[in-house]
N, CA, C and O atoms as a MOPAC input file, in Angstrom:
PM7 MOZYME 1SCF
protein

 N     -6.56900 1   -11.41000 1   -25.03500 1
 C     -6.06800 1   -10.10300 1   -25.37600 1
 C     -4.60100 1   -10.03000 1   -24.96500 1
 O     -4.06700 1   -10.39900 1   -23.91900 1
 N     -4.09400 1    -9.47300 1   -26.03200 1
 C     -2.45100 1    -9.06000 1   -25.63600 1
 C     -1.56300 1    -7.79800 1   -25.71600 1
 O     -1.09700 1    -7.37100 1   -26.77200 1
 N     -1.39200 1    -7.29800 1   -24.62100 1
 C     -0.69000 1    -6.22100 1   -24.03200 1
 C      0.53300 1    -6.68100 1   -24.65600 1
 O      1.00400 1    -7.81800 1   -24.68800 1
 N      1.23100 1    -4.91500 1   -25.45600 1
 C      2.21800 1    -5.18000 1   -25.91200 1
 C      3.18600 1    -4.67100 1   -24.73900 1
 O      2.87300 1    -4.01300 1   -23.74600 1
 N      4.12200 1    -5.02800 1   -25.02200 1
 C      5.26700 1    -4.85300 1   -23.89300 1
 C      5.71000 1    -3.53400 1   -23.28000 1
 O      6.08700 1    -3.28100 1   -22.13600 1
 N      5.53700 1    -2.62300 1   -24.54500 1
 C      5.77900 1    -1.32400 1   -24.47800 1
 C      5.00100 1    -0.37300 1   -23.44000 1
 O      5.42800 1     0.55200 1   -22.74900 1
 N      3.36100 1    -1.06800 1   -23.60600 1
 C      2.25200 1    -0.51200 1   -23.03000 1
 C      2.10700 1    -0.77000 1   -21.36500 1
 O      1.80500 1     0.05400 1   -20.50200 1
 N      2.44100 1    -2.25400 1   -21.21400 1
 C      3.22500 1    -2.13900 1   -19.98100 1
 C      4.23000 1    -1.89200 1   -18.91400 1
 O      4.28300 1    -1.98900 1   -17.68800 1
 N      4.97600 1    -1.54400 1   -19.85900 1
 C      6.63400 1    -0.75200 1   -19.29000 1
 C      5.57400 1     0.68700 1   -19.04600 1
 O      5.45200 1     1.26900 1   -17.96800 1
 N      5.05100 1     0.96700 1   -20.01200 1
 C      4.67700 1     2.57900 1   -19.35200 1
 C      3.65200 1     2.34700 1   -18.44300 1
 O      3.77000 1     3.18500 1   -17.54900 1
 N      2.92200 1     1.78500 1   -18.28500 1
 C      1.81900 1     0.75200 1   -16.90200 1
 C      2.54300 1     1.13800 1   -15.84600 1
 O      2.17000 1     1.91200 1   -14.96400 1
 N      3.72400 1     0.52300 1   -15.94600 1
 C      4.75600 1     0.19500 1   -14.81300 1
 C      5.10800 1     1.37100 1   -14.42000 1
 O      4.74700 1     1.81800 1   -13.33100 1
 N      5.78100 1     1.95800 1   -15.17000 1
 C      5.87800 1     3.83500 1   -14.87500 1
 C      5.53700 1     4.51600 1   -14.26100 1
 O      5.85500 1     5.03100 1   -13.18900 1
 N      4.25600 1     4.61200 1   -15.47600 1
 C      2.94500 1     5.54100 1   -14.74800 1
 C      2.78100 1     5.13500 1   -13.04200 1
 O      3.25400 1     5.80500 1   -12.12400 1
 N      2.22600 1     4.25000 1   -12.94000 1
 C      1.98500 1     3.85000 1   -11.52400 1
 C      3.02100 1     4.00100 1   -10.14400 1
 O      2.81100 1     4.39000 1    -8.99500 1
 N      4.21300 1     3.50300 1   -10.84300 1
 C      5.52100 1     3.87300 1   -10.28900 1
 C      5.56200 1     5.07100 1    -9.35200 1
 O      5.55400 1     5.18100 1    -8.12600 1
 N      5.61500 1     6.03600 1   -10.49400 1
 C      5.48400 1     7.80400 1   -10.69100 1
 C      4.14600 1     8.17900 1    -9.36900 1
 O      4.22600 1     8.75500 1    -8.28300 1
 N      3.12200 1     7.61300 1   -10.01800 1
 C      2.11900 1     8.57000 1    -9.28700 1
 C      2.07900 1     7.76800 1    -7.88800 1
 O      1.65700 1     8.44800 1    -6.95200 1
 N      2.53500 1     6.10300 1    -7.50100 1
 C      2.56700 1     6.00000 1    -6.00800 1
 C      3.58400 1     7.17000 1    -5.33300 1
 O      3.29700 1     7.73500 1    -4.27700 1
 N      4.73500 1     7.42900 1    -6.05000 1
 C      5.68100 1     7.90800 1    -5.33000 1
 C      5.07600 1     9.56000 1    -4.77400 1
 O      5.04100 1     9.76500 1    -3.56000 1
 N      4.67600 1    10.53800 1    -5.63900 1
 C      3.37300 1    11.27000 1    -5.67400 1
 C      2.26100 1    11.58400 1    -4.85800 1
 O      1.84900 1    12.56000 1    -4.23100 1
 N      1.84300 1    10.15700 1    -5.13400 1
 C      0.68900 1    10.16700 1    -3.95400 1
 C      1.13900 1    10.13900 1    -2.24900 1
 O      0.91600 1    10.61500 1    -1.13600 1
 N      1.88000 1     9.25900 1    -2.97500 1
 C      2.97800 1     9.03900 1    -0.84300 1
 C      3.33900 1    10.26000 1    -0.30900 1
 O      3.23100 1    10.60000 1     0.86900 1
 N      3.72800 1    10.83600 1    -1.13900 1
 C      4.14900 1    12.55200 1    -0.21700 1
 C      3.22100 1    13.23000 1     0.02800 1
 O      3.17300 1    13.88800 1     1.06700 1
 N      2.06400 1    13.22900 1    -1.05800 1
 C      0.79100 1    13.71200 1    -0.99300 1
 C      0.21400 1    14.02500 1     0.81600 1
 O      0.13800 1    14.95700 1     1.61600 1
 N     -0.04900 1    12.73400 1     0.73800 1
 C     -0.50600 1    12.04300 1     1.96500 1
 C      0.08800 1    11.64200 1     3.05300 1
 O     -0.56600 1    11.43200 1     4.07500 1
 N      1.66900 1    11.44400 1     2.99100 1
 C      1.69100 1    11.10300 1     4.27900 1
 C      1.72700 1    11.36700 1     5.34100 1
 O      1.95000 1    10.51200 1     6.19700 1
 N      1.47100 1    12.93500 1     5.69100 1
 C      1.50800 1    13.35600 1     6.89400 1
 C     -0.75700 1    12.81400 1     7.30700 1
 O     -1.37300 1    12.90900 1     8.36900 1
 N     -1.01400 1    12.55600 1     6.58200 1
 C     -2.69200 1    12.01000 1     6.69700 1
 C     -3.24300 1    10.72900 1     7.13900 1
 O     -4.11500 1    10.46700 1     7.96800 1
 N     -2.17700 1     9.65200 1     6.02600 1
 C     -2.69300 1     8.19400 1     6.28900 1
 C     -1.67800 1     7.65500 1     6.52400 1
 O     -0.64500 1     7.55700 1     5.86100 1
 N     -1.99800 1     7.22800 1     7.64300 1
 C     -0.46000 1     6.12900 1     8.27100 1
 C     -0.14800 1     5.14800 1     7.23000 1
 O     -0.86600 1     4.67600 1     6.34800 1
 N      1.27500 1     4.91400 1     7.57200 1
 C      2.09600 1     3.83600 1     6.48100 1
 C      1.34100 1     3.09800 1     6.42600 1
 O      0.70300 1     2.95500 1     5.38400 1
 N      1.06900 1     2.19900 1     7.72200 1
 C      0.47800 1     0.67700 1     7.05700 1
 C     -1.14100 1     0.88500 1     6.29300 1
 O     -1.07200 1     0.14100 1     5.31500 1
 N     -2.17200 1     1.37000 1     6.29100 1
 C     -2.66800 1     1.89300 1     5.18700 1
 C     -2.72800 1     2.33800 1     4.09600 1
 O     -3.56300 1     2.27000 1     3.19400 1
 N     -1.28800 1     3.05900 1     4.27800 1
 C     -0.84800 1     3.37200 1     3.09400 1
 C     -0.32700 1     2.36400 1     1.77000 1
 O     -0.46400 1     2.29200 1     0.54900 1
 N      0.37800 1     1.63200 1     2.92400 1
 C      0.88800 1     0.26900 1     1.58400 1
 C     -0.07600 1    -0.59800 1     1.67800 1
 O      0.32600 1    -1.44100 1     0.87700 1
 N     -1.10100 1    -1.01100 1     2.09900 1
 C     -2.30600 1    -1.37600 1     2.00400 1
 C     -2.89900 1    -1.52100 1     0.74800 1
 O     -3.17400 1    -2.40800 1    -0.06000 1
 N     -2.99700 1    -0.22400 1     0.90100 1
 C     -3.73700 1     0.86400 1    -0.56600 1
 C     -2.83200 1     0.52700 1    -1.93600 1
 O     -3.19000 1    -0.11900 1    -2.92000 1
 N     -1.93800 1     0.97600 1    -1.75900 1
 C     -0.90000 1     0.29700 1    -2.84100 1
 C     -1.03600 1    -1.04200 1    -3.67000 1
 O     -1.09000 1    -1.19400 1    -4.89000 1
 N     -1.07300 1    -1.90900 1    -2.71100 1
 C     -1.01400 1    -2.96900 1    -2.85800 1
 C     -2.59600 1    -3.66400 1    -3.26900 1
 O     -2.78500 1    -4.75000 1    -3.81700 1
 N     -3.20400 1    -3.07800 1    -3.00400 1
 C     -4.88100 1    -3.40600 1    -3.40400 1
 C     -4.81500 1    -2.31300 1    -4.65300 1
 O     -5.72800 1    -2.72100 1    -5.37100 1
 N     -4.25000 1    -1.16100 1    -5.30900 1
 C     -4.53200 1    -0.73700 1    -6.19400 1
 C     -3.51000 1    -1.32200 1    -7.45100 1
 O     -3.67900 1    -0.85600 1    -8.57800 1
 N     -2.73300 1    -2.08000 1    -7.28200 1
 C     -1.48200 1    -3.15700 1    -7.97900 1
 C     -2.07600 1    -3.94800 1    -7.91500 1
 O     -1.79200 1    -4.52600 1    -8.96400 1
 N     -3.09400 1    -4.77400 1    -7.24500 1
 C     -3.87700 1    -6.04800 1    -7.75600 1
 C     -4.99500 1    -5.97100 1    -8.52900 1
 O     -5.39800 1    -6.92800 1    -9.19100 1
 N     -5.62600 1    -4.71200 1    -8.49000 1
 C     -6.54900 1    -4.56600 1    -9.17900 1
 C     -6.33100 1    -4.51200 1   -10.65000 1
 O     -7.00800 1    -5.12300 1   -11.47600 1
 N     -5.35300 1    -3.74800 1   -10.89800 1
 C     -4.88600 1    -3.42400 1   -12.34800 1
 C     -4.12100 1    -4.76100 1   -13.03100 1
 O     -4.25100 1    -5.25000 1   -14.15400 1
 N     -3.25200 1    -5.16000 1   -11.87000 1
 C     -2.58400 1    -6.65300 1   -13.02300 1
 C     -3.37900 1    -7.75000 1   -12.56600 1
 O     -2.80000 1    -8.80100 1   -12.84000 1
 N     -4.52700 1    -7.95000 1   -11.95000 1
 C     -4.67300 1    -9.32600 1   -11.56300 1
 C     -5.85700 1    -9.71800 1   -12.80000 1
 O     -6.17500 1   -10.90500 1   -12.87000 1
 N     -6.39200 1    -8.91300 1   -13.59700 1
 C     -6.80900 1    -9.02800 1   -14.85300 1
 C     -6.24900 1    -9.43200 1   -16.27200 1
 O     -6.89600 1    -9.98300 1   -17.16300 1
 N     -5.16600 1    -9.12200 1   -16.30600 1
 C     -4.25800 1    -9.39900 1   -17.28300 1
 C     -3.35900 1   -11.26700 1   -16.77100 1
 O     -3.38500 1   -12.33100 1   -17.38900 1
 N     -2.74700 1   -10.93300 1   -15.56000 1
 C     -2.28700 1   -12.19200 1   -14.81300 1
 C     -3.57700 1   -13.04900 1   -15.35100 1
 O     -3.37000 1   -13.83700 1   -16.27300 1
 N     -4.79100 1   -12.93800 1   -14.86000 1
 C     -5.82900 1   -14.26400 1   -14.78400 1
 C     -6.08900 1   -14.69700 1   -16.07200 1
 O     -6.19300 1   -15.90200 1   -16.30100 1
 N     -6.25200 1   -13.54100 1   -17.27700 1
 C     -6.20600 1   -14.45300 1   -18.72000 1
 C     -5.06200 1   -14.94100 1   -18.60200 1
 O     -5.29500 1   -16.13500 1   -18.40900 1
 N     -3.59300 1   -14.75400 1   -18.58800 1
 C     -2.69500 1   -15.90700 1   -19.24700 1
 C     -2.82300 1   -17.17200 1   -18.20800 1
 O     -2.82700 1   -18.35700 1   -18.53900 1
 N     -2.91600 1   -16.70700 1   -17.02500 1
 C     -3.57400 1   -18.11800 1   -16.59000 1
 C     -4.79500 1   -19.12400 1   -16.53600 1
 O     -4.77200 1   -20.35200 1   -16.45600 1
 N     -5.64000 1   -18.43700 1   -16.59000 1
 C     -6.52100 1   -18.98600 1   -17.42100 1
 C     -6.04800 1   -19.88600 1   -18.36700 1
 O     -5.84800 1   -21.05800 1   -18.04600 1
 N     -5.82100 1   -19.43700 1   -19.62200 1
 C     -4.93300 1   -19.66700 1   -20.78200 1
 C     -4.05900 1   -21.15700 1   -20.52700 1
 O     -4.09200 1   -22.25200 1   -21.08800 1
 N     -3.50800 1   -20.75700 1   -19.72700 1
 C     -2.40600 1   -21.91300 1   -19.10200 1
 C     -2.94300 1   -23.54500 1   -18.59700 1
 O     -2.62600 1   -24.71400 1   -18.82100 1
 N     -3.96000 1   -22.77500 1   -17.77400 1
 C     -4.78100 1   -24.27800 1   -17.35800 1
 C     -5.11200 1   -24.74000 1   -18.11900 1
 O     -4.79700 1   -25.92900 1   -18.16900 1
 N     -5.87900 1   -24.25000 1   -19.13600 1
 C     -6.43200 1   -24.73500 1   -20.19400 1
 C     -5.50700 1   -25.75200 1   -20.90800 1
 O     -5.95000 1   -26.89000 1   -21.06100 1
 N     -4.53600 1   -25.51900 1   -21.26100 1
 C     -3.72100 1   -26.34600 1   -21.79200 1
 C     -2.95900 1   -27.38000 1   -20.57100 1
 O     -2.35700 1   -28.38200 1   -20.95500 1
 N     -3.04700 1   -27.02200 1   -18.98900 1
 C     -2.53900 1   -28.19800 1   -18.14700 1
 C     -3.81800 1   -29.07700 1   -17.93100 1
 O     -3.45400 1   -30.25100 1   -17.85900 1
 N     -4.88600 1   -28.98400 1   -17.82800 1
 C     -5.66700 1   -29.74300 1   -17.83600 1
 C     -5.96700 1   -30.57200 1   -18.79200 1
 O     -6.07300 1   -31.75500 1   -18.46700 1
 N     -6.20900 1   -30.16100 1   -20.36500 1
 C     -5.81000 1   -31.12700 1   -21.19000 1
 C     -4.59800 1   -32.21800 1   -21.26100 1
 O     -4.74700 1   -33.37600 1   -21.65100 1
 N     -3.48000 1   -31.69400 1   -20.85400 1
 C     -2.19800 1   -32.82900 1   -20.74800 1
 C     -2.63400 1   -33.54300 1   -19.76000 1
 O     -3.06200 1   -34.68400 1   -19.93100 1
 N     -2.57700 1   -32.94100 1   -18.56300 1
 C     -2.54600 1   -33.96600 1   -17.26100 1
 C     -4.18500 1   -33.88600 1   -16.68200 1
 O     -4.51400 1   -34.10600 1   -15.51600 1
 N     -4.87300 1   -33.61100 1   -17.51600 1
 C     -6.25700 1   -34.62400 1   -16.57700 1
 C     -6.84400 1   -33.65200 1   -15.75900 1
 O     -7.95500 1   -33.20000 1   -16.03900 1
 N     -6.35800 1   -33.36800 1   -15.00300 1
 C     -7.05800 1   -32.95300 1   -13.96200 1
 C     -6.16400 1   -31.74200 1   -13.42100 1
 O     -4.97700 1   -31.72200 1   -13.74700 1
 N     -6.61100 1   -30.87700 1   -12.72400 1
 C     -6.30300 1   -29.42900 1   -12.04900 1
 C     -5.38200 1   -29.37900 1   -10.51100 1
 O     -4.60100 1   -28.57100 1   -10.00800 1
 N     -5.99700 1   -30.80900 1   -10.07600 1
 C     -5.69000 1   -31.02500 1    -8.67800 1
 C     -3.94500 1   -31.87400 1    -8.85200 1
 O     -2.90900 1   -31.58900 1    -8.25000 1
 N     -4.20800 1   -33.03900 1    -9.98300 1
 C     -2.89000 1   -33.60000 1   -10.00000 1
 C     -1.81600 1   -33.29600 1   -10.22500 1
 O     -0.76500 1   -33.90500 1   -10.02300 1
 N     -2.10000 1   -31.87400 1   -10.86400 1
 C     -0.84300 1   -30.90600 1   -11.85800 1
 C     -0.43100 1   -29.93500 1   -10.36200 1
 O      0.73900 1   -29.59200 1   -10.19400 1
 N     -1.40400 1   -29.59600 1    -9.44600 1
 C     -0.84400 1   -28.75700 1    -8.31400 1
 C     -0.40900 1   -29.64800 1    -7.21100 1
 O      0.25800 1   -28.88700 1    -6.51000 1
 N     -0.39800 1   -30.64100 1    -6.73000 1
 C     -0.22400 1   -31.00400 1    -6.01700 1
 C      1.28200 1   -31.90000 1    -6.49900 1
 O      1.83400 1   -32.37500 1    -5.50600 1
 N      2.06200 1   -32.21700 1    -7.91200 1
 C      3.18500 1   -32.45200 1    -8.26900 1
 C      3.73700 1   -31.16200 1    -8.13800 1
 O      4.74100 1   -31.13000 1    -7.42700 1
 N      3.37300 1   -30.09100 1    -8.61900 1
 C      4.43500 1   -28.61700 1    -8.80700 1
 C      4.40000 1   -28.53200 1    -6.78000 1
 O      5.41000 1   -27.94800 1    -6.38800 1
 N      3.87500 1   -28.79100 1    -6.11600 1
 C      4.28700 1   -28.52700 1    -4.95000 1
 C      5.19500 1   -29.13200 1    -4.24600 1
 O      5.97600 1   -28.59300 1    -3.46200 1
 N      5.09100 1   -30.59100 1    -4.58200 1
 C      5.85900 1   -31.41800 1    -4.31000 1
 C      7.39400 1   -31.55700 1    -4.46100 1
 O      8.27600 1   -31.72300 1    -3.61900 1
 N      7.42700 1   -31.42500 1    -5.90600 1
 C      8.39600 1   -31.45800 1    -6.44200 1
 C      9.23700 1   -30.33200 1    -7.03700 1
 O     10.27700 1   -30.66200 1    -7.60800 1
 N      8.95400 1   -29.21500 1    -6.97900 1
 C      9.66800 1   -27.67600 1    -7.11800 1
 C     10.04000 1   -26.73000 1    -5.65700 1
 O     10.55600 1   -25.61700 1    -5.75700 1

């Protein structure tokens, strides 16, 4: 599936908008470091679905070239 660009610029926004929102909301309630906690677990939830198909996607095609999963990570570490 492919997210057009547009739909994620307003993704980006939206979320933008309502952390900033929510932070004033709350912060006399939930201490900072909870707070960006929260943030940060509600930003993985939403892109780490979209992130995992194109990677997905990706392996798929590094494993066909180079064989194997392990040999392709252990050169990009090495050598980048």
């Amino acid at each position: 599936m492919k997210f057009p660009p547009q739909l994620l610029l307003i993704l980006a926004t939206l979320l933008w908008g309502g952390n900033f929102v929510i932070g004033r909301a709350v912060s006399g309630d939930i201490p900072p470091i909870t707070l960006a906690f929260l943030r940060w677990i509600v930003a993985f939830l939403v892109f780490f679905p979209i992130a995992y198909q194109r990677t997905k996607k990706r392996m798929a095609i590094t494993e066909t070239a180079f064989g194997c999963r392990h040999c392709f990570s252990t050169y990009r570490s090495c050598c980048v």
